[in-house]
mmCIF file as Biopython writes it, N, C-alpha, C and O atoms, coordinates in Angstrom:
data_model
#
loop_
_atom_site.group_PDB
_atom_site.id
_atom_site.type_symbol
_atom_site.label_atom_id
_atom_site.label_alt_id
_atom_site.label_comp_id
_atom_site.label_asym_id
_atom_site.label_entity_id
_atom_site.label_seq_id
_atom_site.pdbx_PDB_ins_code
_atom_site.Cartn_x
_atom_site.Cartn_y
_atom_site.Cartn_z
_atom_site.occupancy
_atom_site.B_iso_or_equiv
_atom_site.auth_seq_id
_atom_site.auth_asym_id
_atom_site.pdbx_PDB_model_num
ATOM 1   N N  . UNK A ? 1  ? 83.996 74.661  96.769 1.0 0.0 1  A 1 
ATOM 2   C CA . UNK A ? 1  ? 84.806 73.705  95.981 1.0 0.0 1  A 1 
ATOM 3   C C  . UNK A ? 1  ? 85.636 74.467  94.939 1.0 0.0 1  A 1 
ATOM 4   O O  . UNK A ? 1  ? 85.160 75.058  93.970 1.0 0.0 1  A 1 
ATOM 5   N N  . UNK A ? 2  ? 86.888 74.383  95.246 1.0 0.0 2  A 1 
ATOM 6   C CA . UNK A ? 2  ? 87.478 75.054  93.934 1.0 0.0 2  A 1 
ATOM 7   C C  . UNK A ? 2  ? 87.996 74.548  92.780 1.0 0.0 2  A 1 
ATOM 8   O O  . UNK A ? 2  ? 88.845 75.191  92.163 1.0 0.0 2  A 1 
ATOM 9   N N  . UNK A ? 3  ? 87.489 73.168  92.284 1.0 0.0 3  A 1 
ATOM 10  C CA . UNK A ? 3  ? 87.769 72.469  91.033 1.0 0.0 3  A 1 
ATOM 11  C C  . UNK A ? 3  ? 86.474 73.533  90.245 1.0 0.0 3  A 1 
ATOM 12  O O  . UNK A ? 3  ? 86.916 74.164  89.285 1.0 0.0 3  A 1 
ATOM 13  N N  . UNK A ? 4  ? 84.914 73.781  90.574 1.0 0.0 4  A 1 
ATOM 14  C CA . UNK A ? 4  ? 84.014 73.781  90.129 1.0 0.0 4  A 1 
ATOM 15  C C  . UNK A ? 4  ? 84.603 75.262  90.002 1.0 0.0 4  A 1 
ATOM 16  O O  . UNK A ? 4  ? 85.335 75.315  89.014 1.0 0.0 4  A 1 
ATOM 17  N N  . UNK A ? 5  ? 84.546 76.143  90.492 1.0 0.0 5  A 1 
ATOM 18  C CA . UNK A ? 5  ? 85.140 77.763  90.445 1.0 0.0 5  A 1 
ATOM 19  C C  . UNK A ? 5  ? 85.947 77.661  89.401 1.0 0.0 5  A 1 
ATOM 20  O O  . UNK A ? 5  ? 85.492 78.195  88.390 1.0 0.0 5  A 1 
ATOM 21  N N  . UNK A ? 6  ? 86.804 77.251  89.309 1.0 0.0 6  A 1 
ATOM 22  C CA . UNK A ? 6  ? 87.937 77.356  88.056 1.0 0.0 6  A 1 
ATOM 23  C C  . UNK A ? 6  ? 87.358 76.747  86.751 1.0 0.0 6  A 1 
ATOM 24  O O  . UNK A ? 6  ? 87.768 77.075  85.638 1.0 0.0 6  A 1 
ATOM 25  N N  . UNK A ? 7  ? 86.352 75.814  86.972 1.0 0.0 7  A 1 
ATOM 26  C CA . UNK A ? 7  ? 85.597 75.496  85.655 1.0 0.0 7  A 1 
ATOM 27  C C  . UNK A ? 7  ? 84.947 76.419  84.966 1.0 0.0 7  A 1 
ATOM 28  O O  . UNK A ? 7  ? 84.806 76.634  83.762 1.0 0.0 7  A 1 
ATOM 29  N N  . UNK A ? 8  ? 84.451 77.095  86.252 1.0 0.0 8  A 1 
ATOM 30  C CA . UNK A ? 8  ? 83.050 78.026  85.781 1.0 0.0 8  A 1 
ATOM 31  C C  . UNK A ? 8  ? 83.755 79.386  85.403 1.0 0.0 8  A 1 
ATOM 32  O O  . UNK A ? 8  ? 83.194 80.214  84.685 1.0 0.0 8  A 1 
ATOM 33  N N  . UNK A ? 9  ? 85.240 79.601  86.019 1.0 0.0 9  A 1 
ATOM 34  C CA . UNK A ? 9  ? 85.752 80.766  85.526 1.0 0.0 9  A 1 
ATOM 35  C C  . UNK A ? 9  ? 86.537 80.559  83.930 1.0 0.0 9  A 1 
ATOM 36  O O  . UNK A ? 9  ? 86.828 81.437  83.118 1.0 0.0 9  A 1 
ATOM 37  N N  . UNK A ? 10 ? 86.717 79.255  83.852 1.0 0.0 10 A 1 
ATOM 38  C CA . UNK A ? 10 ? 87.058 78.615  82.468 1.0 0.0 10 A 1 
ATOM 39  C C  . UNK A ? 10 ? 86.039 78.927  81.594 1.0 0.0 10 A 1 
ATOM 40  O O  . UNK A ? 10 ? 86.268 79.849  80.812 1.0 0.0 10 A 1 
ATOM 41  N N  . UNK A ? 11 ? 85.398 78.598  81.561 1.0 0.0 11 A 1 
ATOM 42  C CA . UNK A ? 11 ? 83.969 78.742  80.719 1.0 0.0 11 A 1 
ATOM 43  C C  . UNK A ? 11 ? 83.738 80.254  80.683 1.0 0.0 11 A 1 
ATOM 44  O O  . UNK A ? 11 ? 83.606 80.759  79.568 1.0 0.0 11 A 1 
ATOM 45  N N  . UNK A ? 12 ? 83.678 80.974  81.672 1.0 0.0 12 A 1 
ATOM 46  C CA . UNK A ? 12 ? 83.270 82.224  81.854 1.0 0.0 12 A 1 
ATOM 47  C C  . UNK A ? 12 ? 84.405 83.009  80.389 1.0 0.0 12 A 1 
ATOM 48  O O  . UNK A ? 12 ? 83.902 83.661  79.474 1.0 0.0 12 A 1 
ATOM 49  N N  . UNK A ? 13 ? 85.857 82.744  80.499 1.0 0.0 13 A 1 
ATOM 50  C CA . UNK A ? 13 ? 86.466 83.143  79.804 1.0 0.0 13 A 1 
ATOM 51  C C  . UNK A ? 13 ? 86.078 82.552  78.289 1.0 0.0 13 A 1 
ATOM 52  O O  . UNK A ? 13 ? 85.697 83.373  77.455 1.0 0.0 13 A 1 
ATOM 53  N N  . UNK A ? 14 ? 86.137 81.639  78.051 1.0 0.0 14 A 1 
ATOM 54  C CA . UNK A ? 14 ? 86.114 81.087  76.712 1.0 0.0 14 A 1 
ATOM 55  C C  . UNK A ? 14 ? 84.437 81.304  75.899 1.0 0.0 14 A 1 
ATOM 56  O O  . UNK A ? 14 ? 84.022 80.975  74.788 1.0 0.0 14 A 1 
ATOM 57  N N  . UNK A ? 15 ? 83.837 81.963  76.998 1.0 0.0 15 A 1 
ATOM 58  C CA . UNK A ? 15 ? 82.403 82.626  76.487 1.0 0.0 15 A 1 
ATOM 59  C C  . UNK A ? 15 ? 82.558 84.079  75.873 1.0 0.0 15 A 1 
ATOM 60  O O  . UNK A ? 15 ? 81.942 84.793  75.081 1.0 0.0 15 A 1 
ATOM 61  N N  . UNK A ? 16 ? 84.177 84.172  76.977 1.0 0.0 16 A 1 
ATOM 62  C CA . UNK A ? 16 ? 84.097 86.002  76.732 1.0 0.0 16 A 1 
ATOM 63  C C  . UNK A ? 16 ? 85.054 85.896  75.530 1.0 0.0 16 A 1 
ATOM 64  O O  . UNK A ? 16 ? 84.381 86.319  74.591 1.0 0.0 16 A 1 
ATOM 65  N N  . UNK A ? 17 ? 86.410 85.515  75.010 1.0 0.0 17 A 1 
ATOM 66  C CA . UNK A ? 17 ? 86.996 85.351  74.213 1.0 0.0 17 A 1 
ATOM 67  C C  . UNK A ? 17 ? 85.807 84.816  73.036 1.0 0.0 17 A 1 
ATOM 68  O O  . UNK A ? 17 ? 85.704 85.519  72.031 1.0 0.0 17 A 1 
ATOM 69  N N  . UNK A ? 18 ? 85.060 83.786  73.133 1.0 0.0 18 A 1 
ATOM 70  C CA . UNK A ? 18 ? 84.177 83.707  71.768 1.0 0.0 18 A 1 
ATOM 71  C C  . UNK A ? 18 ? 83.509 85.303  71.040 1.0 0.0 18 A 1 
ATOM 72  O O  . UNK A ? 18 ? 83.574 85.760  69.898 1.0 0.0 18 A 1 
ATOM 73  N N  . UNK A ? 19 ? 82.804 85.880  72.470 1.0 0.0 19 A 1 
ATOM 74  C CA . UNK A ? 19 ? 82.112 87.022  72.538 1.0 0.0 19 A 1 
ATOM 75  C C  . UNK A ? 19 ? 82.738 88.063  71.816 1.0 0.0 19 A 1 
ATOM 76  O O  . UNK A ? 19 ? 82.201 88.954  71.157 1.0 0.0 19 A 1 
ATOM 77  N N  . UNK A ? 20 ? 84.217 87.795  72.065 1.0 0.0 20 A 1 
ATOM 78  C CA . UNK A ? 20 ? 84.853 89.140  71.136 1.0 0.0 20 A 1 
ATOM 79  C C  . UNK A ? 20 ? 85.498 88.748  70.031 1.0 0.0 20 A 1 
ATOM 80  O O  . UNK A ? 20 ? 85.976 89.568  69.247 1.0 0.0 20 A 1 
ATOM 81  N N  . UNK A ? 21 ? 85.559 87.756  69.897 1.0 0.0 21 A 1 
ATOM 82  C CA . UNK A ? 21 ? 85.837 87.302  67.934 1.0 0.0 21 A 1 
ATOM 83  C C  . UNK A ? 21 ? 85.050 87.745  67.084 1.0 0.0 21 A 1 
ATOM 84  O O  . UNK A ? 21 ? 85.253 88.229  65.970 1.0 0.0 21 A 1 
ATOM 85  N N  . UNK A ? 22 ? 83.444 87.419  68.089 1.0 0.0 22 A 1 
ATOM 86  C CA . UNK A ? 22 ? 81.845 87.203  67.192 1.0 0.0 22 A 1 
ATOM 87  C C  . UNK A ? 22 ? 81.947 88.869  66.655 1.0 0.0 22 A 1 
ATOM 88  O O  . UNK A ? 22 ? 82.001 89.360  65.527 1.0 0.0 22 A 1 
ATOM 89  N N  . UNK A ? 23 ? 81.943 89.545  68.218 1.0 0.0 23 A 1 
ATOM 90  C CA . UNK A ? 23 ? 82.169 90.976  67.692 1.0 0.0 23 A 1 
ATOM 91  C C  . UNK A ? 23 ? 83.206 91.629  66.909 1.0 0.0 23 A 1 
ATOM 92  O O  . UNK A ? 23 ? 83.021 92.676  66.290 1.0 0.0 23 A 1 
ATOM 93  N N  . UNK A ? 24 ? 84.562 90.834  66.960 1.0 0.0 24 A 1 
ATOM 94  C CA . UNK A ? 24 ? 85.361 91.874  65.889 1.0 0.0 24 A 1 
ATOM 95  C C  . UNK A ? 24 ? 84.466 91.175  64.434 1.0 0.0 24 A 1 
ATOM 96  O O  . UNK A ? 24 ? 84.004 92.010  63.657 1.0 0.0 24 A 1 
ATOM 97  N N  . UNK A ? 25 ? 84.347 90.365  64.256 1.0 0.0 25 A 1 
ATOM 98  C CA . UNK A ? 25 ? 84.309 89.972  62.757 1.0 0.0 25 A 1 
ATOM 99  C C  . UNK A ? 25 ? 82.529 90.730  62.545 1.0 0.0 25 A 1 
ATOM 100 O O  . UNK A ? 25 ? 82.064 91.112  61.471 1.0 0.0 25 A 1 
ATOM 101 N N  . UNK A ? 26 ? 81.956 90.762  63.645 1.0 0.0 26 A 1 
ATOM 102 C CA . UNK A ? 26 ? 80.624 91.506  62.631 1.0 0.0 26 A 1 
ATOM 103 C C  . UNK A ? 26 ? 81.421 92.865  62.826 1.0 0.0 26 A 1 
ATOM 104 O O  . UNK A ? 26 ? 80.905 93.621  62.003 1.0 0.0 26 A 1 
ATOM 105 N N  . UNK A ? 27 ? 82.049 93.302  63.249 1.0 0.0 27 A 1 
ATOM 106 C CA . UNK A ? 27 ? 82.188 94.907  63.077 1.0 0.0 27 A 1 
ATOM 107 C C  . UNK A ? 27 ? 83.539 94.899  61.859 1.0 0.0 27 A 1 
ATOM 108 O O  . UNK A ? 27 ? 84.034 95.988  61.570 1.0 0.0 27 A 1 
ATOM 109 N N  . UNK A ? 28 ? 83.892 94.057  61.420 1.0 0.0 28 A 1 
ATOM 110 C CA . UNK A ? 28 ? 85.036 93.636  60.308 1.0 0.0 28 A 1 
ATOM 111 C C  . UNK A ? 28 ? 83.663 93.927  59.145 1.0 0.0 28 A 1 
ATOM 112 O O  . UNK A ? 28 ? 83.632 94.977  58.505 1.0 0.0 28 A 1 
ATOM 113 N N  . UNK A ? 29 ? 82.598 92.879  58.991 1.0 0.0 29 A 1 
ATOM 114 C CA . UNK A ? 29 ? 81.718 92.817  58.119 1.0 0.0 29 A 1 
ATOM 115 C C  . UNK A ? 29 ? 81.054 94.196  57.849 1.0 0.0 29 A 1 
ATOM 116 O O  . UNK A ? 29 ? 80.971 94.666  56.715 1.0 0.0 29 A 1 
ATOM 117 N N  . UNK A ? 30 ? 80.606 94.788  58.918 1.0 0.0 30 A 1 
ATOM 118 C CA . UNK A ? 30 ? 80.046 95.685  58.512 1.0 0.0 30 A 1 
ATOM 119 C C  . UNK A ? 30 ? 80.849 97.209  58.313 1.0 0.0 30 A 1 
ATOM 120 O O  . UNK A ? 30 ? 80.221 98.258  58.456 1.0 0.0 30 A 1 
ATOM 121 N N  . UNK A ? 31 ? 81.757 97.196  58.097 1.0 0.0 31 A 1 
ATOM 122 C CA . UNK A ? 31 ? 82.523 97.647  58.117 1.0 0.0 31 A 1 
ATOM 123 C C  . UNK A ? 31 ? 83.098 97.548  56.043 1.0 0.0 31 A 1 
ATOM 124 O O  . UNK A ? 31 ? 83.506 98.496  55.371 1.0 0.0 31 A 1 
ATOM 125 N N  . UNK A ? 32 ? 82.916 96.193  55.612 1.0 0.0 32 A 1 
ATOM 126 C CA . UNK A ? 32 ? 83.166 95.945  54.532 1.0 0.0 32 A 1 
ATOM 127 C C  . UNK A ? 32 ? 82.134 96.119  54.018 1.0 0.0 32 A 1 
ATOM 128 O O  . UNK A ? 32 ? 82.258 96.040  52.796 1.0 0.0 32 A 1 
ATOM 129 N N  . UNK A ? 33 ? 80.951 96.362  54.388 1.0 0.0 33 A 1 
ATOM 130 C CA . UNK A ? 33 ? 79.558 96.247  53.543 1.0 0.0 33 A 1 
ATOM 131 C C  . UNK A ? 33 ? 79.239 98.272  53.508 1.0 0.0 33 A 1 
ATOM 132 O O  . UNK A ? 33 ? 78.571 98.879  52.671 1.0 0.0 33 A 1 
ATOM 133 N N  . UNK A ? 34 ? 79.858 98.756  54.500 1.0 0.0 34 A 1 
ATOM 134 C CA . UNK A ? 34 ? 80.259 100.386 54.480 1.0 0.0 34 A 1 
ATOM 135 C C  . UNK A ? 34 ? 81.160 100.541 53.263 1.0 0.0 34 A 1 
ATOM 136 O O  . UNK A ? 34 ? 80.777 101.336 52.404 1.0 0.0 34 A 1 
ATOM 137 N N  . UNK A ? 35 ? 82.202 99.949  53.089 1.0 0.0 35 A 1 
ATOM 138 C CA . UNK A ? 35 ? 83.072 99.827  52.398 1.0 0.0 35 A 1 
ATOM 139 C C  . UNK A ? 35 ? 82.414 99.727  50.742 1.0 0.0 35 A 1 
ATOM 140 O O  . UNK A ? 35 ? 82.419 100.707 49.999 1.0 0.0 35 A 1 
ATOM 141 N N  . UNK A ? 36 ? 82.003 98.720  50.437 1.0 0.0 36 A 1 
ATOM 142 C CA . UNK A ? 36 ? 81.485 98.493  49.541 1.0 0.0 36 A 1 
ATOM 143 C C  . UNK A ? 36 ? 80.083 99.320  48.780 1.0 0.0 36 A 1 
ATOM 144 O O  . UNK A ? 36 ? 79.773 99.318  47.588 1.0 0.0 36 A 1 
ATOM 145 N N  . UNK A ? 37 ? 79.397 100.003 49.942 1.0 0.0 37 A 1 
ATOM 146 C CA . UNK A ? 37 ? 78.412 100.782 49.408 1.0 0.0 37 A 1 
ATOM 147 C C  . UNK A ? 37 ? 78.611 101.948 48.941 1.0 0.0 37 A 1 
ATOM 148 O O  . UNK A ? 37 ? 77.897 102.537 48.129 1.0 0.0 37 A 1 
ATOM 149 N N  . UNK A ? 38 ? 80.289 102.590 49.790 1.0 0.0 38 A 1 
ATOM 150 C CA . UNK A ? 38 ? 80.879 103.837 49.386 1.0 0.0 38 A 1 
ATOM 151 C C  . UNK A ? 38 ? 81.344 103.764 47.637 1.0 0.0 38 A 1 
ATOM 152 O O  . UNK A ? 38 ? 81.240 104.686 46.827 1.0 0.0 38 A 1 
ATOM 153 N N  . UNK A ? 39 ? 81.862 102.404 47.390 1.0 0.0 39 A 1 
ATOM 154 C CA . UNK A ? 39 ? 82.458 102.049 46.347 1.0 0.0 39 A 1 
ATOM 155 C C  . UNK A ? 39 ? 81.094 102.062 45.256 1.0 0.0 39 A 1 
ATOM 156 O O  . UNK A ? 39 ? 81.236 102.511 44.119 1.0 0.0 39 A 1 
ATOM 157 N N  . UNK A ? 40 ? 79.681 101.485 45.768 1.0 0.0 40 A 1 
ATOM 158 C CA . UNK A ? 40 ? 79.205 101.661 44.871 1.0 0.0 40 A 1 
ATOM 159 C C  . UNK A ? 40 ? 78.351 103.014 44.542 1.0 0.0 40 A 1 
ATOM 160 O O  . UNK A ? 40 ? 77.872 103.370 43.465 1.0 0.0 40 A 1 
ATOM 161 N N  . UNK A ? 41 ? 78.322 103.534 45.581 1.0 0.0 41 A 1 
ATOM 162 C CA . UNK A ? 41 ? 77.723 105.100 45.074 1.0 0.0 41 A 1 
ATOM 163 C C  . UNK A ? 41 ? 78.828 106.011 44.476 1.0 0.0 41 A 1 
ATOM 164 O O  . UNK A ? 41 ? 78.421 107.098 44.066 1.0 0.0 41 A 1 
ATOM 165 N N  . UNK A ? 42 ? 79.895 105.807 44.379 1.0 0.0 42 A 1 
ATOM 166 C CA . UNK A ? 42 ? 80.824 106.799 43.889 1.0 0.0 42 A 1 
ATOM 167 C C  . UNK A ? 42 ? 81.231 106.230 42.347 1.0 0.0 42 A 1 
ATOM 168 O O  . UNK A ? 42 ? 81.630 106.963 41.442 1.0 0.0 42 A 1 
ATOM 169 N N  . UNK A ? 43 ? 81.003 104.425 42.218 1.0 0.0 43 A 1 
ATOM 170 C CA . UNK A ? 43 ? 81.001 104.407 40.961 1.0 0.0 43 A 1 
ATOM 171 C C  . UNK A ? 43 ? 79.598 104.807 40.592 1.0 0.0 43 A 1 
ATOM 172 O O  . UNK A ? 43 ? 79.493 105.102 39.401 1.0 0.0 43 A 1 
ATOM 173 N N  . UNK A ? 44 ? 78.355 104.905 41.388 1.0 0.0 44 A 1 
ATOM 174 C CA . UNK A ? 44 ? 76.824 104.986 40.526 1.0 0.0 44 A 1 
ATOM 175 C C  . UNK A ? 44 ? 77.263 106.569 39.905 1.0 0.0 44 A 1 
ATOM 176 O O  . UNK A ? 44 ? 76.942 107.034 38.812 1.0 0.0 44 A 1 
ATOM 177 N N  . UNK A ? 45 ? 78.058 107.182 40.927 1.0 0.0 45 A 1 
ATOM 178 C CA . UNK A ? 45 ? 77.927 109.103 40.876 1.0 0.0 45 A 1 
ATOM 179 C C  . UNK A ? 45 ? 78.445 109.582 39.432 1.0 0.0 45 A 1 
ATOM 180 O O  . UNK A ? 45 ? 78.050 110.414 38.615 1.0 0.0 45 A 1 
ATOM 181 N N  . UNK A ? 46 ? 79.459 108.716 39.493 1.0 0.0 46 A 1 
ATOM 182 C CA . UNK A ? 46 ? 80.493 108.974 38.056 1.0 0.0 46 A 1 
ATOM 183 C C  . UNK A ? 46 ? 80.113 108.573 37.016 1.0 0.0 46 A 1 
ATOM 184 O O  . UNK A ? 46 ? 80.798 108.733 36.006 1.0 0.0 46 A 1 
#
């Protein structure tokens, strides 16, 4: 049946597009929390 194929490849995509938002923004976050720890050991250093 190819109504059900194109559903399931619908879904398949909009799982994978969620999948890589979820991942840019935790690698955005942790990325800012790197960010922020550099900031605070270099103000603790000084």
């Amino acid at each position: 049946n190819k109504t059900t194929t194109i559903k399931k490849q619908a879904r398949e995509s909009k799982f994978l597009k969620t999948l890589k938002v979820y991942l840019t923004h935790a690698a955005l976050n942790s990325f800012h929390i790197l960010l922020a720890l550099l900031c605070y050991v270099t103000l603790y250093n000084y």
